[in-house]
mmCIF file of the N, C-alpha and C atoms, coordinates in Angstrom:
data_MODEL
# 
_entry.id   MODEL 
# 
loop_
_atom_site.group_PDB 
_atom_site.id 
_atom_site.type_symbol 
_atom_site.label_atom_id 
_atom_site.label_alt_id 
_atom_site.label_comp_id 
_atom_site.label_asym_id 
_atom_site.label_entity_id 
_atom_site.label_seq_id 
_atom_site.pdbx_PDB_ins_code 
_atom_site.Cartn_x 
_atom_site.Cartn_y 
_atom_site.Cartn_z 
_atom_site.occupancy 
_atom_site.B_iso_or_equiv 
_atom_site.pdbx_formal_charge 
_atom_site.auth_seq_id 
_atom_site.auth_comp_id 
_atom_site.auth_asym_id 
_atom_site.auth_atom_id 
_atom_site.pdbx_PDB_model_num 
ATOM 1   N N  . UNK A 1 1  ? 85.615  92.973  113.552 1.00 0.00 ? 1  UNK A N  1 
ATOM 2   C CA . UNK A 1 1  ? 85.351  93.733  114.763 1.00 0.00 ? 1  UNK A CA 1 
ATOM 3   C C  . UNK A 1 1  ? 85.308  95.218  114.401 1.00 0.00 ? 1  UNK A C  1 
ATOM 4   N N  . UNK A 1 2  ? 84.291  95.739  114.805 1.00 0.00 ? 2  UNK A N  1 
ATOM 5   C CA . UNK A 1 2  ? 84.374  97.251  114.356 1.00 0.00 ? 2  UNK A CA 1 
ATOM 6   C C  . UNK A 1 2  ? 84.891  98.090  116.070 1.00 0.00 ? 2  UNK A C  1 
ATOM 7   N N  . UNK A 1 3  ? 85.882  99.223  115.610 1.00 0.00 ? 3  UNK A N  1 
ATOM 8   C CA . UNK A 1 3  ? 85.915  99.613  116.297 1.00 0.00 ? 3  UNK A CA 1 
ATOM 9   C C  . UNK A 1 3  ? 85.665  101.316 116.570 1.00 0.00 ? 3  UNK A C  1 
ATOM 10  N N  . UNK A 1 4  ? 85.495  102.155 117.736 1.00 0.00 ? 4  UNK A N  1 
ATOM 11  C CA . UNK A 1 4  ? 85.668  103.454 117.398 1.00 0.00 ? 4  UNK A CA 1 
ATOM 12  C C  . UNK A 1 4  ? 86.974  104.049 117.703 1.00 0.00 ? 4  UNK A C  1 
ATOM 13  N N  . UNK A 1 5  ? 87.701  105.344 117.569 1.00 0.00 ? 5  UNK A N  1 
ATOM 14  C CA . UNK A 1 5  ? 88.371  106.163 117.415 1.00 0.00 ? 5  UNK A CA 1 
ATOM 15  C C  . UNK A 1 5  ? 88.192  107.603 118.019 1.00 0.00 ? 5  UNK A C  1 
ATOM 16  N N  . UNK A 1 6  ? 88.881  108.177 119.149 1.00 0.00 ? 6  UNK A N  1 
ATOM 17  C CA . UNK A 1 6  ? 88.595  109.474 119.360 1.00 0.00 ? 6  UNK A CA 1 
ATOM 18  C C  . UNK A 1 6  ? 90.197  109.493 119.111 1.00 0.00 ? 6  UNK A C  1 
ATOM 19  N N  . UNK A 1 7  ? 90.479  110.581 118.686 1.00 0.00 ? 7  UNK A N  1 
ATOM 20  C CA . UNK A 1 7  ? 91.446  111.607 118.212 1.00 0.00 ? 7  UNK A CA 1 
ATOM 21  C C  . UNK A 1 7  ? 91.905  112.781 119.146 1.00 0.00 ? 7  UNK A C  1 
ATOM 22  N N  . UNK A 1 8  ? 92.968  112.768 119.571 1.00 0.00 ? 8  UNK A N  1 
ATOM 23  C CA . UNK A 1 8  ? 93.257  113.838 120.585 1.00 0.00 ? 8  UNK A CA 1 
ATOM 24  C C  . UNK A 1 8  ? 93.622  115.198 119.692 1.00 0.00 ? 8  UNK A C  1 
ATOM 25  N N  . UNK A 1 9  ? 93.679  115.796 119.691 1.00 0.00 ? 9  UNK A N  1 
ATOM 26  C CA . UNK A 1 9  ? 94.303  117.265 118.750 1.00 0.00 ? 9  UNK A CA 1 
ATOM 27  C C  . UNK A 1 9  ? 95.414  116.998 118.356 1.00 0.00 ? 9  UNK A C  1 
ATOM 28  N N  . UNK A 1 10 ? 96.422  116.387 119.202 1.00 0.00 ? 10 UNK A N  1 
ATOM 29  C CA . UNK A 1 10 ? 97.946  116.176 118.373 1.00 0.00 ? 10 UNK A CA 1 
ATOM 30  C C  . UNK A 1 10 ? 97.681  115.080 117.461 1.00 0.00 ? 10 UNK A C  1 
ATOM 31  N N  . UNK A 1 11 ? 96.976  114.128 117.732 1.00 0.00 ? 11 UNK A N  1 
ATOM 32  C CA . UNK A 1 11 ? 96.872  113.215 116.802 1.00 0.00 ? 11 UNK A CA 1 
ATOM 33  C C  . UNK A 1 11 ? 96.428  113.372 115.474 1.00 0.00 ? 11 UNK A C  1 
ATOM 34  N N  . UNK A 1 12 ? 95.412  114.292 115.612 1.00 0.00 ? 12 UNK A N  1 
ATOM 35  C CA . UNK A 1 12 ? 94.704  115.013 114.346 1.00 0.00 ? 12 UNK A CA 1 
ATOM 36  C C  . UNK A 1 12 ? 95.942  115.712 113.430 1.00 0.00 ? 12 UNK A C  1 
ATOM 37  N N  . UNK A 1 13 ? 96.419  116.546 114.482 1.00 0.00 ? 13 UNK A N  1 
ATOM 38  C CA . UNK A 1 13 ? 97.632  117.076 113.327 1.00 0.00 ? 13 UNK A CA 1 
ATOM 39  C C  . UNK A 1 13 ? 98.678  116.575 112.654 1.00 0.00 ? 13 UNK A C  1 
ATOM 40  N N  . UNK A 1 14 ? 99.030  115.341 113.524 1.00 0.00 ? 14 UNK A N  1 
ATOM 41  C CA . UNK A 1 14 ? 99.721  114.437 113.024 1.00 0.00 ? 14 UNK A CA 1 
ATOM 42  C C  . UNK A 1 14 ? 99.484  114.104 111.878 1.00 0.00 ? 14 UNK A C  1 
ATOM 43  N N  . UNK A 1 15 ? 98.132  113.343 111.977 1.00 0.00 ? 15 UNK A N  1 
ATOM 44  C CA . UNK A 1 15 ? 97.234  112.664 110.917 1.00 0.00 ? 15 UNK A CA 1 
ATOM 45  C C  . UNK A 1 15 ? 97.292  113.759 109.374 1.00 0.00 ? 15 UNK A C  1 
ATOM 46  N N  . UNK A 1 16 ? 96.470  114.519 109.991 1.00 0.00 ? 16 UNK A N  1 
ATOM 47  C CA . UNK A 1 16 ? 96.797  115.801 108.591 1.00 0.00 ? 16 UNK A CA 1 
ATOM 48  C C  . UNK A 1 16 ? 98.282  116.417 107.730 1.00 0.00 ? 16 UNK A C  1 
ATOM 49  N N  . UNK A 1 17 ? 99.525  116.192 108.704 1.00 0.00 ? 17 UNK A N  1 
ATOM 50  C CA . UNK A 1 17 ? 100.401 116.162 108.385 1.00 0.00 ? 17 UNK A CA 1 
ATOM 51  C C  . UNK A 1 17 ? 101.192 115.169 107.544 1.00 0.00 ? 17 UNK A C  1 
ATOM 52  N N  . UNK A 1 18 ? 100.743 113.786 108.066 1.00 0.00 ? 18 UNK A N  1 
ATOM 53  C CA . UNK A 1 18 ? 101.651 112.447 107.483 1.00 0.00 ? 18 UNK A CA 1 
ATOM 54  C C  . UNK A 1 18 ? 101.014 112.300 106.422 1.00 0.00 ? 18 UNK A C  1 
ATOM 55  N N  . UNK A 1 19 ? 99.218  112.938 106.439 1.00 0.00 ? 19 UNK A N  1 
ATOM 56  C CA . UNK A 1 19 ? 98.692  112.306 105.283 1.00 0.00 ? 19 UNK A CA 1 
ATOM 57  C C  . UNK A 1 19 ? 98.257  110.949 105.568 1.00 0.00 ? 19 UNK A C  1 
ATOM 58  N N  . UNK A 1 20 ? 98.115  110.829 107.044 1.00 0.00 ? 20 UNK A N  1 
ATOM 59  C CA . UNK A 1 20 ? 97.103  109.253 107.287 1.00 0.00 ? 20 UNK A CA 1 
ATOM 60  C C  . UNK A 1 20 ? 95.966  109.244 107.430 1.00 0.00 ? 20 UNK A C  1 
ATOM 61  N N  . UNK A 1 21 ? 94.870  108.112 107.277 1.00 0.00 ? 21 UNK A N  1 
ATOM 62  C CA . UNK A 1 21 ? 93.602  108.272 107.352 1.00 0.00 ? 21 UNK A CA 1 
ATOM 63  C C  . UNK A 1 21 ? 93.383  107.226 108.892 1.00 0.00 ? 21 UNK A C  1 
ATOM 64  N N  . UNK A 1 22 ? 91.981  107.698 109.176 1.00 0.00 ? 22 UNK A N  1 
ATOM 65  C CA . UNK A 1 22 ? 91.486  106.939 110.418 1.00 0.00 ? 22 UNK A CA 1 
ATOM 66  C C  . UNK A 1 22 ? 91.638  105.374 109.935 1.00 0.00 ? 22 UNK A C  1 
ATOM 67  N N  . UNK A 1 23 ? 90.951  105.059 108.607 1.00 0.00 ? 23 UNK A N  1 
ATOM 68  C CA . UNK A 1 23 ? 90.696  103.676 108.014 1.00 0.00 ? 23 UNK A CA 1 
ATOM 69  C C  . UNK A 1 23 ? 92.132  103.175 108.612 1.00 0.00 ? 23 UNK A C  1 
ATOM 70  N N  . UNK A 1 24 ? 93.700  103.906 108.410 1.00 0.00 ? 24 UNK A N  1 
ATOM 71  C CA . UNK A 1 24 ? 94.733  103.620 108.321 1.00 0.00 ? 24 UNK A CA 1 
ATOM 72  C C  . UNK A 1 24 ? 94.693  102.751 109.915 1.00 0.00 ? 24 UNK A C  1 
ATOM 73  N N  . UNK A 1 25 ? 94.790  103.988 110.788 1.00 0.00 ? 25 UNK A N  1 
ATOM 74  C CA . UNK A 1 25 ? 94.890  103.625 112.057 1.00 0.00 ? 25 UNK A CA 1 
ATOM 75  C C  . UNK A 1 25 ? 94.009  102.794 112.418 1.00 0.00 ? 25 UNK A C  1 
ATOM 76  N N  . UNK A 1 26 ? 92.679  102.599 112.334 1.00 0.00 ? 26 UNK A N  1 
ATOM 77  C CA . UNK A 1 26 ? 92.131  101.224 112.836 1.00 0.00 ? 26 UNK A CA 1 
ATOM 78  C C  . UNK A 1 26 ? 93.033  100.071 112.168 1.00 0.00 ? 26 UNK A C  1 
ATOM 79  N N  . UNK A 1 27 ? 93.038  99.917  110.654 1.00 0.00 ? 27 UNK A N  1 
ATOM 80  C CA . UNK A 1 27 ? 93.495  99.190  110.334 1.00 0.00 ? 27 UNK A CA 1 
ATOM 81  C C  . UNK A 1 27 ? 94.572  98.433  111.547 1.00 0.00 ? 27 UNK A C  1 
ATOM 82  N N  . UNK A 1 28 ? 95.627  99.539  111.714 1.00 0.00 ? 28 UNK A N  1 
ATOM 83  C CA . UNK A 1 28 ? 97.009  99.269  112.064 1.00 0.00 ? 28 UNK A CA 1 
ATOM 84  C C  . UNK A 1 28 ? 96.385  98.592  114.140 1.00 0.00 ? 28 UNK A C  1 
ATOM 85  N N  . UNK A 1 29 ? 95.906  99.179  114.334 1.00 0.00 ? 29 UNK A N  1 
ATOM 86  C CA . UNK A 1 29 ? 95.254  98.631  115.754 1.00 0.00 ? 29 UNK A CA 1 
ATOM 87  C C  . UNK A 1 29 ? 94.848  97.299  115.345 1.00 0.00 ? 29 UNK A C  1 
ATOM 88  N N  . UNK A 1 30 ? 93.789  96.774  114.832 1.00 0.00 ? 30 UNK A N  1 
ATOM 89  C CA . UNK A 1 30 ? 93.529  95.791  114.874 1.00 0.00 ? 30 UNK A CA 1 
ATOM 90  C C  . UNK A 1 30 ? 94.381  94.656  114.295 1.00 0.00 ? 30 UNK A C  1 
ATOM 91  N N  . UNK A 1 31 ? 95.488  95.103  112.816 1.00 0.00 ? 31 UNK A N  1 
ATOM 92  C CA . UNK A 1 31 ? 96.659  94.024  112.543 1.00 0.00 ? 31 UNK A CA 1 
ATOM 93  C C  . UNK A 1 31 ? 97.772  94.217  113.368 1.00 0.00 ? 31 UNK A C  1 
ATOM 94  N N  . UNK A 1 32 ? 97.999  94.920  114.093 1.00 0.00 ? 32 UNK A N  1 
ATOM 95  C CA . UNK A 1 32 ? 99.508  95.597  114.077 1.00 0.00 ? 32 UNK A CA 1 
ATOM 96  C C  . UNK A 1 32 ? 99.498  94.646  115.551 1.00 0.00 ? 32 UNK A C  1 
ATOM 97  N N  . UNK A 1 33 ? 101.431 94.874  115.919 1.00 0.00 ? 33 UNK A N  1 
ATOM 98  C CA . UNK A 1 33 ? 101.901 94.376  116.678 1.00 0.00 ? 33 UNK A CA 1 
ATOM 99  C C  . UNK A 1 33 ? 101.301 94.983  118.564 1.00 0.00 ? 33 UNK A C  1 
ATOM 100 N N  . UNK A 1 34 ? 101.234 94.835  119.613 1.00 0.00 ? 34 UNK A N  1 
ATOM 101 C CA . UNK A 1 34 ? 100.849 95.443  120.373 1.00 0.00 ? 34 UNK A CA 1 
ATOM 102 C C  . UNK A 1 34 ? 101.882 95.480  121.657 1.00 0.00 ? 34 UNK A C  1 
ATOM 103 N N  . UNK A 1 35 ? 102.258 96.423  122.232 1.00 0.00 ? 35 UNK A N  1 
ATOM 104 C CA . UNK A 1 35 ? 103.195 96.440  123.423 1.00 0.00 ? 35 UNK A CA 1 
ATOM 105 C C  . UNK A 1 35 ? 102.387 97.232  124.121 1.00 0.00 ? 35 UNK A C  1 
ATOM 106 N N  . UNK A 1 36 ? 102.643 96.934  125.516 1.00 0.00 ? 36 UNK A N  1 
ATOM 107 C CA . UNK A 1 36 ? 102.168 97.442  126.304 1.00 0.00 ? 36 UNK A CA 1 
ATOM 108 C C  . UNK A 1 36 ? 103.418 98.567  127.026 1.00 0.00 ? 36 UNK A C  1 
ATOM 109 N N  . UNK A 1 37 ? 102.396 99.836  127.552 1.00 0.00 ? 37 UNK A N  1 
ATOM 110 C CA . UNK A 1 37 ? 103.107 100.918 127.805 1.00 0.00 ? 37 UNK A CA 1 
ATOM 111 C C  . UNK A 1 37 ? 102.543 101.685 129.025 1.00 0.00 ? 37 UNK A C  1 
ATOM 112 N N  . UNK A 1 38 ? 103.069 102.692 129.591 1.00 0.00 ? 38 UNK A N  1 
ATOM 113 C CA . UNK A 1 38 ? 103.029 103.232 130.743 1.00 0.00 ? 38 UNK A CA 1 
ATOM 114 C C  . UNK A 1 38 ? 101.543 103.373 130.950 1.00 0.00 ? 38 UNK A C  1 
ATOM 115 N N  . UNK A 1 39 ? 101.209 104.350 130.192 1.00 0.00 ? 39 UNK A N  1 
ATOM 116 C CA . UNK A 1 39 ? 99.621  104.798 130.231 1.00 0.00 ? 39 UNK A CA 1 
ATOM 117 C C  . UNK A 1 39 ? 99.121  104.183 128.375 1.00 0.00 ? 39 UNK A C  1 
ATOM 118 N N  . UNK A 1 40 ? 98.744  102.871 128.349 1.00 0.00 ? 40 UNK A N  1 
ATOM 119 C CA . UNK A 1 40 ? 98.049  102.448 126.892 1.00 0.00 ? 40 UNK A CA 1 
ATOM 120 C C  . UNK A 1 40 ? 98.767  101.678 126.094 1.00 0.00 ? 40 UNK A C  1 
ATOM 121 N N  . UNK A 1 41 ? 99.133  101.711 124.840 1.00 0.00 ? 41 UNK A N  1 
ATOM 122 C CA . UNK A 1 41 ? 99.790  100.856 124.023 1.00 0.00 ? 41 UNK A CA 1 
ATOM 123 C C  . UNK A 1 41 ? 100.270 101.412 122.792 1.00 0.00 ? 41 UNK A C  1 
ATOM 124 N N  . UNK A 1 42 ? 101.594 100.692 122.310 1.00 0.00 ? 42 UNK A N  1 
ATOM 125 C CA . UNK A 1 42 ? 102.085 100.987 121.022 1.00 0.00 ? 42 UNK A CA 1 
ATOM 126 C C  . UNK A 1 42 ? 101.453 99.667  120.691 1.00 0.00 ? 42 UNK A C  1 
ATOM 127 N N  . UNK A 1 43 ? 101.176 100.024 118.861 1.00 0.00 ? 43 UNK A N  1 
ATOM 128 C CA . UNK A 1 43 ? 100.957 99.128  118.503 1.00 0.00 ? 43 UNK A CA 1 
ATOM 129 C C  . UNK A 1 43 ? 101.406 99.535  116.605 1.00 0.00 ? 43 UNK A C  1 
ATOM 130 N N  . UNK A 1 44 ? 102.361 98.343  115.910 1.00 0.00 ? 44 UNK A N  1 
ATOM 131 C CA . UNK A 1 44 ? 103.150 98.756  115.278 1.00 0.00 ? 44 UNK A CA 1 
ATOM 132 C C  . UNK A 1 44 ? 102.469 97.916  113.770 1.00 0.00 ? 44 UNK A C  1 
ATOM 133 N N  . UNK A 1 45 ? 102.021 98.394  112.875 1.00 0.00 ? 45 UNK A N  1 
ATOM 134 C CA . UNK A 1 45 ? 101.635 97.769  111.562 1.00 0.00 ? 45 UNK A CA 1 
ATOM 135 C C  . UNK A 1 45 ? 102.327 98.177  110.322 1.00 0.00 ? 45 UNK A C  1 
ATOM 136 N N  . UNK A 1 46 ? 103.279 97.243  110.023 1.00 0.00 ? 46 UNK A N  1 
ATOM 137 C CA . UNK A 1 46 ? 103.800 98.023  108.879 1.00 0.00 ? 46 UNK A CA 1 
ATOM 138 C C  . UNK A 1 46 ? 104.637 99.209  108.977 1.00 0.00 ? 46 UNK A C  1 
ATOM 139 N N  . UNK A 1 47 ? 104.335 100.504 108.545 1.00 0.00 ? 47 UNK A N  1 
ATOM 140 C CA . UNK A 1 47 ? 105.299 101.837 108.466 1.00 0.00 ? 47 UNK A CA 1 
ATOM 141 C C  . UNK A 1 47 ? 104.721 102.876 109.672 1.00 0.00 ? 47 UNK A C  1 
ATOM 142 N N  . UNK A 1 48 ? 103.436 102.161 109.861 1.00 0.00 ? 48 UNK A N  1 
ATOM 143 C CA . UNK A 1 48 ? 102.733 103.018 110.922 1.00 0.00 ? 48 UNK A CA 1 
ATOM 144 C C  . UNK A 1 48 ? 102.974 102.041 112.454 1.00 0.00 ? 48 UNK A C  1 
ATOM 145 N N  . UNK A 1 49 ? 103.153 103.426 113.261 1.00 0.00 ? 49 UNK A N  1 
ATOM 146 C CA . UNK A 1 49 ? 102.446 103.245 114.931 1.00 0.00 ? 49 UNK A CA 1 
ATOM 147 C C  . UNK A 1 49 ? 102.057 104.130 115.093 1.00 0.00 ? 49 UNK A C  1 
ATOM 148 N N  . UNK A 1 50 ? 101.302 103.365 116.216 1.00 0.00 ? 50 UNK A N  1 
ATOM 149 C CA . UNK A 1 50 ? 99.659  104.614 117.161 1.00 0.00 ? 50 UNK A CA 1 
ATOM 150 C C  . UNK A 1 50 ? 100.323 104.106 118.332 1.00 0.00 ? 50 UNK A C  1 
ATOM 151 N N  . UNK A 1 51 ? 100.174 105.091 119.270 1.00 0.00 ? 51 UNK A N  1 
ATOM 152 C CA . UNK A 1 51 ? 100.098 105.168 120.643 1.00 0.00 ? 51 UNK A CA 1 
ATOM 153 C C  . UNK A 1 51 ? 98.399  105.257 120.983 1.00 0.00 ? 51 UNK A C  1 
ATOM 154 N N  . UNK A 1 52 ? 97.823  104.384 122.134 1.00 0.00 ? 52 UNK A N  1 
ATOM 155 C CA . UNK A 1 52 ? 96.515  104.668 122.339 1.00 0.00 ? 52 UNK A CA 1 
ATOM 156 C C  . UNK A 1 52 ? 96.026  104.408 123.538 1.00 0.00 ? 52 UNK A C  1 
ATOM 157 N N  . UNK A 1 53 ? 94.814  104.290 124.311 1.00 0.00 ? 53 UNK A N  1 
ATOM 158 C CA . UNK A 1 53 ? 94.493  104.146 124.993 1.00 0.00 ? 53 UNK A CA 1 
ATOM 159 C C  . UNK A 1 53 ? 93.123  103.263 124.861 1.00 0.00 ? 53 UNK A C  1 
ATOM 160 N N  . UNK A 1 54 ? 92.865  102.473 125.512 1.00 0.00 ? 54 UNK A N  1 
ATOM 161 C CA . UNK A 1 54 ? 91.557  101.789 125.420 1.00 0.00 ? 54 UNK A CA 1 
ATOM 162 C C  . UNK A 1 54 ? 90.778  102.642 126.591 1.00 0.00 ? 54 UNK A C  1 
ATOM 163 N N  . UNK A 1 55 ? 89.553  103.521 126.464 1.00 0.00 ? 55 UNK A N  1 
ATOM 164 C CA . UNK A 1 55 ? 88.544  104.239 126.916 1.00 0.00 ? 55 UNK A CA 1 
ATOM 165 C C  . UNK A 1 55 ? 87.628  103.299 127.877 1.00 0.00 ? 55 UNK A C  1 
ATOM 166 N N  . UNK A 1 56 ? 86.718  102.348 126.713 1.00 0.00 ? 56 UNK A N  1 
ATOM 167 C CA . UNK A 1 56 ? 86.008  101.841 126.541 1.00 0.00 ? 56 UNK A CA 1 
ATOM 168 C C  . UNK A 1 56 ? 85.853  100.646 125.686 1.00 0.00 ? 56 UNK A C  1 
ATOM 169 N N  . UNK A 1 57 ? 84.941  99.581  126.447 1.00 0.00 ? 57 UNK A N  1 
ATOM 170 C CA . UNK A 1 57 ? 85.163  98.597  125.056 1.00 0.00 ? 57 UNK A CA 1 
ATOM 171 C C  . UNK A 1 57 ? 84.691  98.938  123.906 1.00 0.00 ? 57 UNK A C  1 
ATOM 172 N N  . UNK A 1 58 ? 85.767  98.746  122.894 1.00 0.00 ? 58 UNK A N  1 
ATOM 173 C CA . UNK A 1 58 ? 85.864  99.015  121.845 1.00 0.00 ? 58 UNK A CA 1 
ATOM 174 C C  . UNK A 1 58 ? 85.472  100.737 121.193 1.00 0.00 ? 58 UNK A C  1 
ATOM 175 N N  . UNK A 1 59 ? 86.421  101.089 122.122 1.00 0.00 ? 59 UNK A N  1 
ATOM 176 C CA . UNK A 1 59 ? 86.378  102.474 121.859 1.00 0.00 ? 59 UNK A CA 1 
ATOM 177 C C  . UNK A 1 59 ? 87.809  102.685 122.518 1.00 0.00 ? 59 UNK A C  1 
ATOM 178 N N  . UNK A 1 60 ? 88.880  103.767 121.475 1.00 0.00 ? 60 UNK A N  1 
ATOM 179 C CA . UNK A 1 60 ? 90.001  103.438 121.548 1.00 0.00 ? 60 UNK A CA 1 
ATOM 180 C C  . UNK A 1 60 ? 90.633  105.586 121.533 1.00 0.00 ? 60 UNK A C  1 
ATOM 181 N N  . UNK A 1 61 ? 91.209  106.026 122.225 1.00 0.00 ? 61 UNK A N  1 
ATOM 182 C CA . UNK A 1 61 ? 91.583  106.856 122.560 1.00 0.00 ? 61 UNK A CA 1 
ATOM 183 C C  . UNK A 1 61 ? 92.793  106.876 121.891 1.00 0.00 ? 61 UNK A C  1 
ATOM 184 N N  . UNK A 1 62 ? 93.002  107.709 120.412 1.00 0.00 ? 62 UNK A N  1 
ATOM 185 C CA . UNK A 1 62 ? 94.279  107.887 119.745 1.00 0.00 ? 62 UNK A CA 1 
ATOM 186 C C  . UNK A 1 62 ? 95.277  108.851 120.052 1.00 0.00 ? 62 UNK A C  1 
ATOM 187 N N  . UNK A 1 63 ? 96.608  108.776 120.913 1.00 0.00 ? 63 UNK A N  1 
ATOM 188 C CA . UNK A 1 63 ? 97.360  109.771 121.558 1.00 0.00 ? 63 UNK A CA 1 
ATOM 189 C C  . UNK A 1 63 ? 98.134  110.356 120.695 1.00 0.00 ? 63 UNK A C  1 
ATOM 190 N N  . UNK A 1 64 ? 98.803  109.749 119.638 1.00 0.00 ? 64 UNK A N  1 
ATOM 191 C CA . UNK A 1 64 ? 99.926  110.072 118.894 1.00 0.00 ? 64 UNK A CA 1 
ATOM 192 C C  . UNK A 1 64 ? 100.355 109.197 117.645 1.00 0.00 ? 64 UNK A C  1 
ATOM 193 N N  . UNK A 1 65 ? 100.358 109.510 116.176 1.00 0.00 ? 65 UNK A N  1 
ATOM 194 C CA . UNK A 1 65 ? 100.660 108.351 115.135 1.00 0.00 ? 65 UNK A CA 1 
ATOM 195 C C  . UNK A 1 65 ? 101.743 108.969 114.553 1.00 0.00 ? 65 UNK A C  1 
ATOM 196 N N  . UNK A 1 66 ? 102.731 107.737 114.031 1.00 0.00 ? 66 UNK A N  1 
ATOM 197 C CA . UNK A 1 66 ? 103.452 108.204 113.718 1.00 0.00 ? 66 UNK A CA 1 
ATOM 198 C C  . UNK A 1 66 ? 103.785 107.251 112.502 1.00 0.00 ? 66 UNK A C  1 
ATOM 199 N N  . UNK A 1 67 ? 105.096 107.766 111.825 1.00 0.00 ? 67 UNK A N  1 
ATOM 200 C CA . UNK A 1 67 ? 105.631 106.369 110.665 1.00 0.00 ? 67 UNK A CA 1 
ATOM 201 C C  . UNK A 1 67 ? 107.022 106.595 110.875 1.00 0.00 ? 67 UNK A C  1 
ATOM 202 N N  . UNK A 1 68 ? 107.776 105.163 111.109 1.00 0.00 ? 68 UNK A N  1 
ATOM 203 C CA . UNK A 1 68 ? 109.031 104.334 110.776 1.00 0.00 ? 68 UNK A CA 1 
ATOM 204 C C  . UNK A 1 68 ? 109.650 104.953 109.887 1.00 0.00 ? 68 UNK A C  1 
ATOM 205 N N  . UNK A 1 69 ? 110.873 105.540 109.915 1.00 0.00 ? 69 UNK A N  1 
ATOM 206 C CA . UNK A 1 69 ? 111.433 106.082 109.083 1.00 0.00 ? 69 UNK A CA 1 
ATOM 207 C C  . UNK A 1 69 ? 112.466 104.989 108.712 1.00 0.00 ? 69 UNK A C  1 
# 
């Protein structure tokens, strides 16, 4: 399944900060665990979670990534 990715600004900095790639975060969306949340979803793969939003089908609104310490 291919999917897309928009990036909010915090997410970007995040991203540039942890040193994660987009490849990462789809990855982790499409294997990772999924909970549902106020406004979108955690969804947990491994050392990584994304907070996100589904936009559109298959187009996925990235709020916030983070890693499991």
């Amino acid at each position: 399944m291919t999917i897309e990715i928009k990036l909010t600004k915090h997410a970007q900095d995040k991203m540039i900060f942890l040193g994660i790639t987009k490849d990462q975060v789809k990855n982790t969306i499409l294997r990772g665990s999924k909970f549902k949340q106020t406004d979108g979803y955690l969804v947990i793969h491994g050392y990584l979670k994304v907070a996100y939003k589904i936009i559109e089908k298959n187009i996925y609104k990235i709020k916030t990534v983070y890693i499991e310490r």
